[in-house]
C-alpha positions as CSV (number, residue, x, y, z in Angstrom):
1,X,135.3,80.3,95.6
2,X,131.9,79.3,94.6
3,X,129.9,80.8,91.2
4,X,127.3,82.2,93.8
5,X,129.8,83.9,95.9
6,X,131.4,85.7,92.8
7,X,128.3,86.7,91.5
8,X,127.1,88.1,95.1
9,X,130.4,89.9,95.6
10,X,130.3,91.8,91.6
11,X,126.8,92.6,92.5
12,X,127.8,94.2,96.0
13,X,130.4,96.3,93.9
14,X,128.3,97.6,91.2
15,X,125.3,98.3,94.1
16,X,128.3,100.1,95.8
17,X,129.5,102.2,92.5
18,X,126.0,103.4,92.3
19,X,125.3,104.4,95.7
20,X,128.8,105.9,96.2
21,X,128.9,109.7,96.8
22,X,132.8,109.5,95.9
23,X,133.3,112.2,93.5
24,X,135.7,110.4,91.0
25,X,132.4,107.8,91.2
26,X,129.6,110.4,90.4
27,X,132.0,111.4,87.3
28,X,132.3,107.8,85.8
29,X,128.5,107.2,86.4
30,X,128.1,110.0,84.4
31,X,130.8,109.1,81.7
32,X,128.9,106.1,81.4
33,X,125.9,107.3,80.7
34,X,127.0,109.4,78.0
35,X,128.5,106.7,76.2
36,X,125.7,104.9,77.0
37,X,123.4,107.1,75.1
38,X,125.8,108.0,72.3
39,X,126.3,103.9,71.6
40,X,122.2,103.7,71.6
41,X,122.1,106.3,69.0
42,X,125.0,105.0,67.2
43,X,123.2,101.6,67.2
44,X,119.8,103.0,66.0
45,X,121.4,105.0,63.7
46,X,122.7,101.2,61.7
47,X,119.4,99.6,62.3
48,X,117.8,102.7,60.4
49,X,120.4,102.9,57.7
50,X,122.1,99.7,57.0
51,X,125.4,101.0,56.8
52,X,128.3,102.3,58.7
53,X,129.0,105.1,58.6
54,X,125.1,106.1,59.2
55,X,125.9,109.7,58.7
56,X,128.4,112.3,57.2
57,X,129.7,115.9,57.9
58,X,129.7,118.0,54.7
59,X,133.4,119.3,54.8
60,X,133.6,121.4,51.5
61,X,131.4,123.6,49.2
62,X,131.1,121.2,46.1
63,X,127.4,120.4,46.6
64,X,126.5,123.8,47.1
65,X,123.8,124.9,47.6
66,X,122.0,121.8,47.8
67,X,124.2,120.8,50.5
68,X,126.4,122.9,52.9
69,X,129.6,123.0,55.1
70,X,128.5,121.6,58.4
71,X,125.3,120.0,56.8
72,X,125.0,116.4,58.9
73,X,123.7,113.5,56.6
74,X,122.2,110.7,57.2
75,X,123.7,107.5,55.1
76,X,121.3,104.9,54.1
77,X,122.3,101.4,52.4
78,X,122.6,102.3,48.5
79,X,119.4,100.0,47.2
80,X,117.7,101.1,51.3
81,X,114.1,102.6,50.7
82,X,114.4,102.1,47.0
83,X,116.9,101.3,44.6
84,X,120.0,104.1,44.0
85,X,119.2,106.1,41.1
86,X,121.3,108.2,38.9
87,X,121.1,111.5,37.1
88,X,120.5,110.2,33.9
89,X,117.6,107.9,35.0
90,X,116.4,110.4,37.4
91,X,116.2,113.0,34.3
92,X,114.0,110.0,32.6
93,X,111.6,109.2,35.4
94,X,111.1,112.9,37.5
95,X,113.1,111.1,40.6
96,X,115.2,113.6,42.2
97,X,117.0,114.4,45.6
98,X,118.7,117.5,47.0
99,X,117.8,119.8,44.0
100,X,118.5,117.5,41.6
101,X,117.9,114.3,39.6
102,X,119.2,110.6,41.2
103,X,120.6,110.1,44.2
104,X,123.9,111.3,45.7
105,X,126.3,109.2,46.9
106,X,129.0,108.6,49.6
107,X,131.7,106.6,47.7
108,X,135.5,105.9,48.6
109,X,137.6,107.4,46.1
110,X,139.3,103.6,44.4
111,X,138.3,102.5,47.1
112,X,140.8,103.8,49.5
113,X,140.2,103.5,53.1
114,X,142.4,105.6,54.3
115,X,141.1,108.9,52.8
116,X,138.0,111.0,53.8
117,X,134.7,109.6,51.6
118,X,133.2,111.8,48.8
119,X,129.6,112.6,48.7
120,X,128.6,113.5,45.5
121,X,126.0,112.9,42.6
122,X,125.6,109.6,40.4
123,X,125.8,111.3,37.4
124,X,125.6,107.9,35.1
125,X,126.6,104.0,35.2
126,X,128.7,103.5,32.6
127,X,129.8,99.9,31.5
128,X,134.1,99.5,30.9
129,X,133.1,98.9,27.3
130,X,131.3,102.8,27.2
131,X,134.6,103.5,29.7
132,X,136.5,102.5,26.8
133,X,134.9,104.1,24.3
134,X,135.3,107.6,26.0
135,X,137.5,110.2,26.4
136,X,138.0,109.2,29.9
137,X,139.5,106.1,28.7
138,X,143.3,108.1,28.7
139,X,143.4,108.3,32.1
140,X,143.3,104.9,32.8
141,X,145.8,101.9,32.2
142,X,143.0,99.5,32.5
143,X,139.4,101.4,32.2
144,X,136.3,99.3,34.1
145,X,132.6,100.1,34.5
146,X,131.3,101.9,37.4
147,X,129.3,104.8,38.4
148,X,130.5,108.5,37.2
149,X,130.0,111.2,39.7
150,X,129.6,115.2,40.1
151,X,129.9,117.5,42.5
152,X,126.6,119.7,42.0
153,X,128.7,122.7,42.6
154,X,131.8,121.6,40.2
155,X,132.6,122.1,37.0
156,X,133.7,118.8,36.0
157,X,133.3,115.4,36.7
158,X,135.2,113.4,39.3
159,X,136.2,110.8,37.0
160,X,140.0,111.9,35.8
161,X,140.7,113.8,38.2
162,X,143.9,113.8,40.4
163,X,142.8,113.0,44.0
164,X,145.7,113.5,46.8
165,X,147.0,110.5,47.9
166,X,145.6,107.7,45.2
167,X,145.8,109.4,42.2
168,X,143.6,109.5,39.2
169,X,139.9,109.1,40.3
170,X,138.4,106.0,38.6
171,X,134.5,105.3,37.8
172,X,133.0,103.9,40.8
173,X,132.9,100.5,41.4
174,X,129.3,99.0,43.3
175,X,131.7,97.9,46.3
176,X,133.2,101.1,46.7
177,X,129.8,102.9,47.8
178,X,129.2,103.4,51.3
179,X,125.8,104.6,51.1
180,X,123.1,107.2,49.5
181,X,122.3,110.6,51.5
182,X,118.6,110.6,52.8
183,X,118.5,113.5,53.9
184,X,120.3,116.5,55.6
185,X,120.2,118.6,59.2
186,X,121.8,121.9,59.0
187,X,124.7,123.1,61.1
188,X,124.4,119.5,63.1
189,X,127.4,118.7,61.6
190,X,130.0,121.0,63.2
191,X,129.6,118.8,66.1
192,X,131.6,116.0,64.8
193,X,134.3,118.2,62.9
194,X,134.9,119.3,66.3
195,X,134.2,116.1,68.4
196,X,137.4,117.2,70.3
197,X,136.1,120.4,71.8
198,X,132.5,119.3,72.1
199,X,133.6,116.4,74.3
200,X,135.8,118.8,76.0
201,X,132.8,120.9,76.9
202,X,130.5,118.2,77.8
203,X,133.2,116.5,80.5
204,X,133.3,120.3,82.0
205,X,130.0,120.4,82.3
206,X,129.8,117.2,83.9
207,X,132.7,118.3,86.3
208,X,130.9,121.9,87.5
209,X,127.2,119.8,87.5
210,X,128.7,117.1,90.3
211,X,130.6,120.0,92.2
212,X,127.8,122.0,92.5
213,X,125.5,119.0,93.7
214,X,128.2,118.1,96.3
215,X,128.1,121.4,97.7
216,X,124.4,121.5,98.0
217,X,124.5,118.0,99.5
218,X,127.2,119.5,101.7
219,X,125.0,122.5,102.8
220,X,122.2,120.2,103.6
């Protein structure tokens, strides 16, 4: 079978998908045009940012009230659209963001993959000599440099700290940073902490749209 004759017959079947009045064809059409769409935002979304992920649900209330449950951020590279900032320097110069002076971060906690990111405030860079020097020095077998973080809404620092799962939360390391919050869209973010049922709604709506075309068509 020739190159032409393949190429003729794959474009008769797509020409046929897209024509078909098939029910079970109207549906996947649709399905793929919603991932369609979602993959065009998804790839915008990297171009804009730099880094994956380009954006984060808030899930708790430790950045209260400068950020909120169900807040939706958008991650930029750390160094994107000027160079990542911390409390300390941002007290210096007058830079601030959400509320507050510096930048916040999205950082994973030693660098765990396997656990849910944390978004919270550079505080200060500390070198592993300053580590050393401090009190946070007895938590760790080994103290290094890294950035120390806050939760604007907590108490205490995240550094010594007891995270499920990995265990005592060490000063962040420049690799370990995912990305810098630009900014925030309210509520937004519900969407993805329940991907499941908003998917679920949008294939149902899909489903009732192409039943009621087909009966119109039918009544035509």
């Amino acid at each position: 079978m020739s190159e032409s004759t393949v190429l003729q017959r794959a474009a008769a079947a797509i020409q046929a998908f897209r024509t078909s009045s098939h029910p079970a064809a109207s549906l996947a059409r649709d399905l793929l045009w919603v991932v369609a769409v979602v993959g065009s935002i998804a790839l915008l979304l990297y171009l804009v940012a730099g880094t994956w992920p380009a954006v984060v649900t808030i899930e708790s209330e430790s950045m209260v009230p400068h950020m909120n449950v169900g807040d939706l951020v958008l991650v930029v590279d750390k160094d994107r659209y000027g160079q990542l900032t911390t409390w300390a320097e941002g007290n210096l110069t007058g830079y601030t963001s959400f509320g507050d002076y510096g930048d916040v971060i999205i950082y994973r906690p030693n660098g765990a993959e396997d656990v849910h990111p944390i978004i919270h405030r550079a505080m200060i860079y500390l070198e592993a000599s300053e580590v050393s020097a401090s009190p946070l020095a007895q938590a760790y077998a080994d103290p290094h440099g890294g950035y120390i973080t806050k939760g604007d809404n907590n108490p205490t620092i995240d550094q010594g700290m007891y995270f499920g799962g990995i265990g005592v939360v060490e000063p962040v390391r420049e690799e370990w940073i995912v990305g810098k919050a630009l900014f925030a869209v309210p509520l937004v973010g519900y969407i993805p902490l329940h991907i499941v049922e908003f998917a679920i709604i949008v294939i149902v709506v899909i489903l009732i749209h192409d039943f009621v075309l087909g009966r119109r068509k039918g009544e035509e």
